[in-house]
N, C-alpha and C positions, 0 to 999 in steps of 0.2 A: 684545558680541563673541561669535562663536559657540565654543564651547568643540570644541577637535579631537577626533575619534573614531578609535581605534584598531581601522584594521580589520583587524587579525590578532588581535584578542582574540576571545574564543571563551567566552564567561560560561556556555554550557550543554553545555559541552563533555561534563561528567561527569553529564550531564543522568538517561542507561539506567543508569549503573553504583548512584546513588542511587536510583534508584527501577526499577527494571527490571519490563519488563511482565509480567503474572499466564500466561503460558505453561506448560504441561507440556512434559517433554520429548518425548514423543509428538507433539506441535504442533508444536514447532522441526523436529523430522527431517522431518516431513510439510512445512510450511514449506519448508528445502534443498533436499529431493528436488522440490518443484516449482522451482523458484527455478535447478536445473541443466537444467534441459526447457526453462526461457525463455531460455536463454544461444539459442536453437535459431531461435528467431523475433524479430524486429524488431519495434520500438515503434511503435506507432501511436496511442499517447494523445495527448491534446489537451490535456492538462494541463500547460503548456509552465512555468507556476511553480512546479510540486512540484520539491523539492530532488533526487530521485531521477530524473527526466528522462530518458532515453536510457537509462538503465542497468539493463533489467527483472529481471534477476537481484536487484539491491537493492531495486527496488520490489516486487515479488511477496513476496521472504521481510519487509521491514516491512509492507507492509499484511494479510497473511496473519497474521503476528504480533498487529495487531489487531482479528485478525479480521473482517477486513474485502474487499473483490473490489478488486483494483488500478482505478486508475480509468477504464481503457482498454476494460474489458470490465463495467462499472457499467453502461452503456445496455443492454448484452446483457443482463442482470441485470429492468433494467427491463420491456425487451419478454416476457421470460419471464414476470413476474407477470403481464403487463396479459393476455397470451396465456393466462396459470393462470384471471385470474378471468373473462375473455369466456366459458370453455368450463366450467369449476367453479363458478362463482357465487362471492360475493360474501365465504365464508369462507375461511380461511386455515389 
């Protein structure tokens, strides 16, 4: 028999508060103040299973948090290297 799962349980709830990521404060403000400029423009990522979906103000300040390019503009990200190394060669 399959044992029921409770889906309002939430096991990672306290997930950031125990282990909160390695930011300065410097990185969080910068983080927010872009994170109020995407309230401005519409989503057009394609990343239809990220938990943050629709809602670019939360996606921009988390993935900015891990330092990282939201995943909407990751291809944009791309063409710019392949464009850095076609015209600079092959270092970085």
């Amino acid at each position: 028999m399959q044992k029921v799962k409770n889906i309002l349980a939430q096991p990672n709830k306290y997930k950031w508060r125990e282990n909160p990521p390695k930011v300065t404060p410097r990185e969080m403000r910068v983080a927010m103040a872009t994170a109020r400029k995407a309230d401005q423009f519409e989503c057009d990522c394609w990343n239809t299973k990220c938990p943050n979906f629709g809602d670019c103000r939360k996606c921009v300040v988390f993935e900015m948090c891990l330092n990282q390019l939201p995943t909407c503009l990751r291809d944009l990200q791309e063409e710019l290297q392949q464009h850095y190394l076609a015209y600079h060669g092959k270092e970085k």
